[in-house]
C-alpha positions in Angstrom: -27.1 16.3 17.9 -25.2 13.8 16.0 -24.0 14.4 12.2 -24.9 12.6 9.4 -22.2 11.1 7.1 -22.1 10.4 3.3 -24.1 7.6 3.7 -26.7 8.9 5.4 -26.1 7.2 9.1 -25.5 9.2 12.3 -21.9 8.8 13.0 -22.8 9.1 16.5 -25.2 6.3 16.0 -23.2 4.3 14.4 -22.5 0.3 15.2 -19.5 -0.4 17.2 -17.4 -3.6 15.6 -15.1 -6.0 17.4 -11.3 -5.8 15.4 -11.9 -8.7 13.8 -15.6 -7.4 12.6 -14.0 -4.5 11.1 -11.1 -6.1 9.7 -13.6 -8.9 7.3 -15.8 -5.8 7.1 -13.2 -3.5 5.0 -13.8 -6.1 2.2 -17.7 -7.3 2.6 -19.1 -4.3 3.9 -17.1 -1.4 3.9 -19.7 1.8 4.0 -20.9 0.0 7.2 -17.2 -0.5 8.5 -16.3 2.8 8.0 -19.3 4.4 9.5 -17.9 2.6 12.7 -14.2 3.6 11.9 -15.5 7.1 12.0 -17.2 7.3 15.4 -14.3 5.0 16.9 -11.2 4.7 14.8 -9.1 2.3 16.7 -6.3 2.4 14.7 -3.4 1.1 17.0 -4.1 -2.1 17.5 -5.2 -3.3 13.6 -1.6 -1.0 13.1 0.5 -3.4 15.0 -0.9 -5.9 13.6 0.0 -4.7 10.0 3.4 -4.5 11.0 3.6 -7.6 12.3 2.1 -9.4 9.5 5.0 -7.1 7.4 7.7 -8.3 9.6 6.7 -11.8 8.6 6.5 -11.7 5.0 9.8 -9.8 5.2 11.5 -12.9 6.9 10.2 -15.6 4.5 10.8 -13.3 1.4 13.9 -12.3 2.5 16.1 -14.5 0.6 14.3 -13.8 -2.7 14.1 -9.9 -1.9 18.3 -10.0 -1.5 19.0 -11.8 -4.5 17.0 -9.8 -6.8 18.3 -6.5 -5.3 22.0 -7.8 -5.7 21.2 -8.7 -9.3 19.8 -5.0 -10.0 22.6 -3.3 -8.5 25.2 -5.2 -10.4 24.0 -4.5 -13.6 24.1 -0.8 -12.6 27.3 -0.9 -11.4 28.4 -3.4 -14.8 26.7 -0.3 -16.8 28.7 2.6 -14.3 32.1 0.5 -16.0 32.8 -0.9 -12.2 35.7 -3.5 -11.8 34.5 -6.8 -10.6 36.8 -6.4 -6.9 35.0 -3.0 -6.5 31.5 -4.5 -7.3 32.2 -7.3 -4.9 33.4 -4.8 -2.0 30.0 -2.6 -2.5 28.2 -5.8 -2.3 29.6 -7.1 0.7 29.1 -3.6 2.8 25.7 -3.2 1.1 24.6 -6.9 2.6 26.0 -5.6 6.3 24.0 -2.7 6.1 20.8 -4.6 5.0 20.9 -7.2 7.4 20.8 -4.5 10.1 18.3 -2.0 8.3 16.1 -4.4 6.9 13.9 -5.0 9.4 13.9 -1.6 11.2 13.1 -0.1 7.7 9.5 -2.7 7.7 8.6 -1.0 11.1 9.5 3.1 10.3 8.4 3.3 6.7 4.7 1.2 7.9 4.7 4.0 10.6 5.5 7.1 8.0 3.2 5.4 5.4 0.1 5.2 8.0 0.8 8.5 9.1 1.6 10.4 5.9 -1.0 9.1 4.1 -3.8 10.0 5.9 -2.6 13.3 5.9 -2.5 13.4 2.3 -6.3 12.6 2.2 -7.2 14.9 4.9 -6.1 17.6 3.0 -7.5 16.2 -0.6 -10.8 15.3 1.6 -11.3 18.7 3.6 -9.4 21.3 1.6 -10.2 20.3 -1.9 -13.2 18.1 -1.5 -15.0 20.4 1.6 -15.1 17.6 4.2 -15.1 17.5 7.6 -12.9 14.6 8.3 -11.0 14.1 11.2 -7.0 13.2 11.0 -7.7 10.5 13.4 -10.6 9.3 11.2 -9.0 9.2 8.0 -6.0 7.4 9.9 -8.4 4.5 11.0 -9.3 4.3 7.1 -6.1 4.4 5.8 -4.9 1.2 8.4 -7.9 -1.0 8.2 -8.0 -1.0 4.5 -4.5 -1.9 4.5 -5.7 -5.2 5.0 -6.9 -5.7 2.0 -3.4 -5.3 0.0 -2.1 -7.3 2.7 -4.1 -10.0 2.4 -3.3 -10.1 -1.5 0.4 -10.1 -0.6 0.1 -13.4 1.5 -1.5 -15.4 -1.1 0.6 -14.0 -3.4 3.9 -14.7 -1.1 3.8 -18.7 -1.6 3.8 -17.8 -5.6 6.8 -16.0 -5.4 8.8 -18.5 -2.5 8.1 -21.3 -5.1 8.8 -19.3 -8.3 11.8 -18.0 -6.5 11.1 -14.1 -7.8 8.9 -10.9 -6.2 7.5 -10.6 -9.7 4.3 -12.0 -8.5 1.1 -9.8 -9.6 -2.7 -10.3 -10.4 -2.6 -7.5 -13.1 -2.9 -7.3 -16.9 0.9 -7.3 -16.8 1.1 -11.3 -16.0 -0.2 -11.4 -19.8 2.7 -9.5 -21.1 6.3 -11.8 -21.6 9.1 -11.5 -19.5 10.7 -9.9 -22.1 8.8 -6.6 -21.6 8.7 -6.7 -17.5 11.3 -4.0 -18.0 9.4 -1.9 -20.2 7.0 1.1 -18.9 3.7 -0.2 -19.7 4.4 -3.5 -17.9 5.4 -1.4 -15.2 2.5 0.8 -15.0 -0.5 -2.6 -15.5 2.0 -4.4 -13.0 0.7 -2.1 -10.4 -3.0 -1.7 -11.7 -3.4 -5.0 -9.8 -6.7 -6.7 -8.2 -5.7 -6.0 -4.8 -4.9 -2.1 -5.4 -8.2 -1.5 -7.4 -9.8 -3.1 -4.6 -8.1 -0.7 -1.9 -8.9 2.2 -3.6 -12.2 1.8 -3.9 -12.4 1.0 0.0 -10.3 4.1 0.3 -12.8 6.3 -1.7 -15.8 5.0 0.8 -13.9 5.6 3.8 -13.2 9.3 2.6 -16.6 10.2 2.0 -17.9 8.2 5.2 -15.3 10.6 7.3 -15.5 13.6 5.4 -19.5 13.8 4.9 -19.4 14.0 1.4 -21.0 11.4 -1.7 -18.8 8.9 -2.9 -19.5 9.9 -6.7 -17.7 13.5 -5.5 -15.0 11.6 -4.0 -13.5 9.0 -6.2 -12.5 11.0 -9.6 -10.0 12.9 -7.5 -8.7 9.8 -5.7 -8.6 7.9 -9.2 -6.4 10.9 -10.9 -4.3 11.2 -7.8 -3.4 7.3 -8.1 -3.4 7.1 -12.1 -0.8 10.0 -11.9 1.2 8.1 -8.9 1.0 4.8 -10.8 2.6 6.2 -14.0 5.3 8.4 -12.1 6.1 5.6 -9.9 6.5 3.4 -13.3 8.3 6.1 -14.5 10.8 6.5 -12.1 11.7 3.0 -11.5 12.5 2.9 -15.2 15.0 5.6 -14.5 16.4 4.0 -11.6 16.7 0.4 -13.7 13.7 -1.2 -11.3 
């Protein structure tokens, strides 16, 4: 007998969708692409992918990524009363160690992220919520909507090669003058961004697609989980002089 999600479709009836089906289908049609995702996750393959695309912008941003780190921990070592031979020596062994981490970092953290994360909402979804999603469900979620952040850092990525800074965001925050970029509410809209919104709300359908629940139960948790990591994330990159 098959089971009937939050959208009122048989999971076990559901339409099967080629990669790239699913992948344009996270942001026209997402209940529909999710239904899918749940019977047949297939999250490996749209995973490599990810990574790859990562890789990439990794390499081409590089250059911009190294300068602006080096910039941030001077002044904290400037502000820790460092001697300019001792900056340059921390400097020089923290380039070595980038230049072999860098990339190895892209791959492990993608990994941890994909894998962490849809246990997070497995928990929220089943334990709080009262779903019945699968870990390998919520996994398939958690990758292909991915994709949509993704594709909002590569259009974003010839903005910042040409503007020469990562400081690249389609938020409320662009309004605000460089002057306040360090301040906490231009931290906090800075990651209120089009792209984000838009995963979330993909994120809230796939929940209730793979836990069998309605969307309208769904997304006020998901929305205070995110405001709250939003503000602490703000928060503590403030602290840390980010």
């Amino acid at each position: 007998m098959s089971e009937i999600n939050a959208n009122g479709n048989s999971t076990a009836e559901a339409k099967d969708m080629s990669l790239l089906s699913r992948i344009i289908g996270v942001f026209v049609s997402p209940a529909a692409t999710f239904n899918a995702i749940a019977a047949k996750p297939k999250w490996l393959v749209p995973g490599i992918i990810l990574i790859i695309i990562s890789l990439g912008t990794t390499y081409l941003l590089s250059p911009i990524i190294s300068v602006e780190q080096r910039q941030k921990a001077v002044e904290q070592m400037e502000k820790r009363g460092m001697e300019q031979e001792q900056i340059d020596e921390a400097m020089a062994k923290s380039e070595q160690i980038m230049k072999i981490s860098l990339y190895p970092t892209v791959v492990i953290s993608s990994i941890i992220m994909f894998v962490l994360t849809a246990a997070i909402w497995l928990f929220f979804g089943n334990v709080v919520l009262g779903g019945k999603a699968k870990f390998e469900q919520l996994l398939g979620v958690v990758v292909y909507r991915a994709f949509i952040p993704t594709v909002g850092m590569l259009i974003k990525a010839p903005l910042m090669i040409s503007q020469k800074t990562m400081n690249i965001h389609f938020s409320l925050a662009t309004f605000m003058p460089d002057s306040a970029k360090d301040t906490f509410l231009y931290k906090v809209l800075a990651q209120f961004e089009l792209f984000n919104i838009w995963a979330i709300i993909a994120l809230c359908i796939g929940i209730a697609v793979c836990a069998k629940l309605p969307t309208k139960k769904v997304w006020p948790l998901v929305a205070i989980i995110y405001v709250i990591w939003f503000l602490a994330s703000a928060g503590l990159a403030g602290l840390l002089g980010q």
